[in-house]
C-alpha positions as a printed Julia matrix, in Angstrom:
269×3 Matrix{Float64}:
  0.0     0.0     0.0
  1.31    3.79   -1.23
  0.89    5.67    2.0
  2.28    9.0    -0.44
  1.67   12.07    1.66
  1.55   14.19   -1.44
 -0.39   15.35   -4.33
  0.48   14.2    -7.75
 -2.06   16.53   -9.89
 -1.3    19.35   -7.6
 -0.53   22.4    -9.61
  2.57   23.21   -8.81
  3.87   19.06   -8.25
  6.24   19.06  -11.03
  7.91   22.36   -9.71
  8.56   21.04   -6.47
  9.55   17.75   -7.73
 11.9    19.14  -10.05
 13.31   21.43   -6.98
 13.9    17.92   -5.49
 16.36   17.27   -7.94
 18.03   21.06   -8.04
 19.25   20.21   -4.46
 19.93   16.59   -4.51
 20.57   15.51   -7.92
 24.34   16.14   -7.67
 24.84   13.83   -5.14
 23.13   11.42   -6.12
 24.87   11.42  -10.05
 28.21   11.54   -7.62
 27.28    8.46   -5.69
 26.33    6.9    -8.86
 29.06    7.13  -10.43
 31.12    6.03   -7.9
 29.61    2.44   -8.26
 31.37    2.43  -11.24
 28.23    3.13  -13.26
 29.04    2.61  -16.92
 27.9     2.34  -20.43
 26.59   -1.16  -20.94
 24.44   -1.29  -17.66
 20.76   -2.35  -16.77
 19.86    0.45  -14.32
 16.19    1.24  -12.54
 14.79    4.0   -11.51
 12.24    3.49   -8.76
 10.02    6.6    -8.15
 11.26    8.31  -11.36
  9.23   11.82  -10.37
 10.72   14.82  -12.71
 12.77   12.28  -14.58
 16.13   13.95  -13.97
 18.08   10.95  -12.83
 16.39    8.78  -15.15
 17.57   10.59  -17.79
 20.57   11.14  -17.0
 21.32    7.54  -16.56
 19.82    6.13  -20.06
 22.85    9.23  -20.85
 25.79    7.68  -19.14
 24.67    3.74  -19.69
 24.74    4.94  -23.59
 23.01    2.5   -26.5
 24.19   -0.53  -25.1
 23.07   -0.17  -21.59
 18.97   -0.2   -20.57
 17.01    2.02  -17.6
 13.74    0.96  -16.6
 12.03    4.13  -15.01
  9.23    3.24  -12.98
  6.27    5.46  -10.86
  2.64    5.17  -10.24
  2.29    8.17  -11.93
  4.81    8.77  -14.8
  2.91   11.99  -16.23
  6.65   13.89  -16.02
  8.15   12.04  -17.77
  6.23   10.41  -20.52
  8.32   11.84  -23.16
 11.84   11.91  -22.78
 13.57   11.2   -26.97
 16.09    8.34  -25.98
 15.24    4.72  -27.24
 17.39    3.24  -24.13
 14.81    4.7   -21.06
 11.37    3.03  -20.98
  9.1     4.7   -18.93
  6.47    2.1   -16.89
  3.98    2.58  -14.61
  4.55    0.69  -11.96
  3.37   -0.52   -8.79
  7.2    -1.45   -6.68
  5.46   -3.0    -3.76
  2.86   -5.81   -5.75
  3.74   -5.43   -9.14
  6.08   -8.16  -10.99
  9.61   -7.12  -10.94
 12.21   -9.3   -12.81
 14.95  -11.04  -10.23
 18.66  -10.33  -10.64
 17.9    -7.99  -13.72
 19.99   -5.05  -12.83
 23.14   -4.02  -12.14
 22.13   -0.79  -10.22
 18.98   -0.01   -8.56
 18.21    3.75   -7.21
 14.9     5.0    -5.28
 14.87    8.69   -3.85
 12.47   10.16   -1.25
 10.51    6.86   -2.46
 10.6     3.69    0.19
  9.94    6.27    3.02
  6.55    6.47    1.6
  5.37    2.43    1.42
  3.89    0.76    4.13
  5.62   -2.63    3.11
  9.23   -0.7     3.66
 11.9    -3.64    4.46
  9.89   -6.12    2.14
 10.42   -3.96   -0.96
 14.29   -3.1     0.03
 14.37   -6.88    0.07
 12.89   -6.87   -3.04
 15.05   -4.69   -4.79
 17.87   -6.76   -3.39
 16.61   -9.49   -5.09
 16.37   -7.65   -8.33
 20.04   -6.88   -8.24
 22.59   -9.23  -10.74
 25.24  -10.62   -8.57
 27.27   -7.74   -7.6
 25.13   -5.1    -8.33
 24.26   -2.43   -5.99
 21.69   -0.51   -4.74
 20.9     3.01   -3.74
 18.74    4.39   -1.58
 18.2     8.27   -0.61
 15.71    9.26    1.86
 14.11   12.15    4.23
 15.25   12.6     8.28
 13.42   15.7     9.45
 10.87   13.91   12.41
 11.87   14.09   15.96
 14.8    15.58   17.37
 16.13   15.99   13.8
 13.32   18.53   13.4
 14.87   20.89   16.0
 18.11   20.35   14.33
 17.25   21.63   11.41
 15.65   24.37   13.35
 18.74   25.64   14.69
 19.84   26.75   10.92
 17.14   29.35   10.49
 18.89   32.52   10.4
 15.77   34.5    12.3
 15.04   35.16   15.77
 14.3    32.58   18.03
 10.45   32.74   17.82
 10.98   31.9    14.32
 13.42   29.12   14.66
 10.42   27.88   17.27
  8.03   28.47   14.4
 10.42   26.21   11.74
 10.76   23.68   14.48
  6.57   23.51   14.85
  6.46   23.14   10.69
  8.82   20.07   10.69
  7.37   18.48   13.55
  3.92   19.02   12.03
  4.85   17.7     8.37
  6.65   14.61    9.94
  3.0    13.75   12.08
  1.13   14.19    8.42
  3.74   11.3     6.94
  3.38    9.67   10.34
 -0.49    9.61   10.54
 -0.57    7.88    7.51
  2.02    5.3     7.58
  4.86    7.25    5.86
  8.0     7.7     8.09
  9.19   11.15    8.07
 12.95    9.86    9.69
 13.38    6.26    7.04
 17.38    8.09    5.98
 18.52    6.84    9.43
 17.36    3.52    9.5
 18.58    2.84    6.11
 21.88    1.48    6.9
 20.16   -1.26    9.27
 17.55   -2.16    6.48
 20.01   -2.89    4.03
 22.16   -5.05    6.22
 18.8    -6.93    7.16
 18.32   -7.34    2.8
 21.52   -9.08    2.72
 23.71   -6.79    0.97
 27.28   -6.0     1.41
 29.76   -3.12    1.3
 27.11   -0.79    3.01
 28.05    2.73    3.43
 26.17    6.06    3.78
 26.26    9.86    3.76
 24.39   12.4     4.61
 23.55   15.48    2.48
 22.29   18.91    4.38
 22.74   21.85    2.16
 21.59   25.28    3.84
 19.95   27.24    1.31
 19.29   30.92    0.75
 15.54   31.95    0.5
 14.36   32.08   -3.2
 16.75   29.45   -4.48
 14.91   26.27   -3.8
 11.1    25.18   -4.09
 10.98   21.74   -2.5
 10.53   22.28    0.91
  8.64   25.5     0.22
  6.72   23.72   -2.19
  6.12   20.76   -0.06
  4.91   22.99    2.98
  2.68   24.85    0.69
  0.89   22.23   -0.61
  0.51   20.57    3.06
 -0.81   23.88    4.49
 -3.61   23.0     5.54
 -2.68   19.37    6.95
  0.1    21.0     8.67
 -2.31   23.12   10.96
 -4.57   20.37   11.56
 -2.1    18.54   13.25
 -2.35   21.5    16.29
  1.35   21.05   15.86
  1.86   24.82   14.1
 -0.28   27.14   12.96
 -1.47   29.38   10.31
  0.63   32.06   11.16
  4.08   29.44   11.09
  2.96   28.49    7.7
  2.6    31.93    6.47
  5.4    33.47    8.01
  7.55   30.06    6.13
  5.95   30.46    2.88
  7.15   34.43    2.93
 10.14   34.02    4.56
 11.53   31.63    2.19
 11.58   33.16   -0.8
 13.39   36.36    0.47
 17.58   36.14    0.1
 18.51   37.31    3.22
 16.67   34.18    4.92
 18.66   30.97    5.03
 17.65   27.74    6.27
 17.99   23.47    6.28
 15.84   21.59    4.35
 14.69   18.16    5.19
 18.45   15.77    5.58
 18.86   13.43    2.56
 20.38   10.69    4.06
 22.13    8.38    1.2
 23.07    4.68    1.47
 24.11    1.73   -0.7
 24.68   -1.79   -0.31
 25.87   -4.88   -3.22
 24.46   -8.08   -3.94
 26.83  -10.95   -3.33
 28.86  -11.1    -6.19
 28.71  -14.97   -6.34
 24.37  -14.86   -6.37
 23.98  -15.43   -2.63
């Protein structure tokens, strides 16, 4: 079951997905790579969103490599000119997936959102070739990272307090409905528990100026109204956010993207 917390035909969704990518995509090509992606592989892309690492795999793999981009909704992406991507939509937790198929796997801001969590890691793991890897890159803002990230508001205190209240909030939306608004830290754990080796992780916590990114502006936006029913913040937090962040003398933390990666026995185990 998709327990996704938001909006896919919301107005401004493709905005704030392809914000997502502005501030994480560069890791995530540099972790990539450093798998010793190539031309020649068999790559998916689980939760393909704006399409901006999907494409830019079925670029580096070249002609002779293949990436399977899948999402339950692939509107973004639908048309994309390169005869190596093929776009499917795709259920990852109870749709057929092919076993050891792929010599790299990668799911952003994706697992954090299924109900079925370890079993689809597991899965994954089982759709890697021997010695393929997987990568996965998720959210920690709920509990006392949400203070955390707090503490990188440049504002007063009463509106570090008011950040605090929005991330707290937006973590009890994911949590009242099954999504887990802290999945980056457990990651490490759940792919030790899928049976993968050479695990390793970073995290990735760039503070941005106001005006320069849309994803977490974009993301409280559209979860306005959620956010004050949780009695968590209020109207006036959201408010003050939503103008606060698009000014450039404000400066703040998004949401950490914690990455981590794991291979599939080379010998099959």
């Amino acid at each position: 079951m998709s327990t996704y917390v938001f909006d896919q035909a919301w107005q401004k969704e493709r905005d704030r997905l392809t914000a997502l990518e502005s501030l994480y995509d560069g890791a995530s090509r540099r972790l990539l790579d450093g798998l010793g992606l190539t031309t020649g592989w068999r790559c998916l892309e689980v939760g393909s969103g704006a399409g901006g690492i999907a494409i830019w795999l079925a670029d580096r793999v070249g002609e002779a490599g293949h990436v399977l981009a899948t999402d339950l909704d692939t509107r973004f992406l639908d048309v994309h000119g390169r005869a190596n991507l093929e776009v499917r939509t795709h259920n990852i937790v109870s749709d057929p997936l092919d076993e050891a198929a792929f010599d790299l796997i990668h799911a952003r801001a994706v697992v954090e959102h299924l109900a079925d969590r370890e079993q689809v890691v597991k899965r994954l793991a089982t759709a890697l070739r021997p010695g393929g890897w997987l990568l996965i890159e998720e959210v920690d803002f709920g509990g006392a990272t949400a203070g955390m990230l707090a503490e990188y508001v440049s504002a007063p205190e009463r509106q570090r307090l008011a950040m605090e209240r929005i991330y707290v909030a937006v973590s009890n939306v994911f949590s009242a409905i099954g999504a887990d608004p802290s999945y980056g830290r457990r990651l490490v754990g759940v792919l030790a528990d899928a049976g993968l080796a050479h695990i390793a992780a970073e995290l990735h916590a760039p503070v941005v100026t106001g005006g320069s990114e849309q994803w977490t502006r974009g993301s409280v936006e559209q979860l306005g109204q959620r956010i004050v029913a949780t009695g968590d913040a209020t109207a006036e937090d959201v408010k003050w956010f939503l103008a606060a962040s698009g000014k450039a003398d404000f400066h703040y933390l998004p949401p950490l993207m914690v990455s981590a990666w794991g291979q599939r026995d080379p010998h099959g185990s």
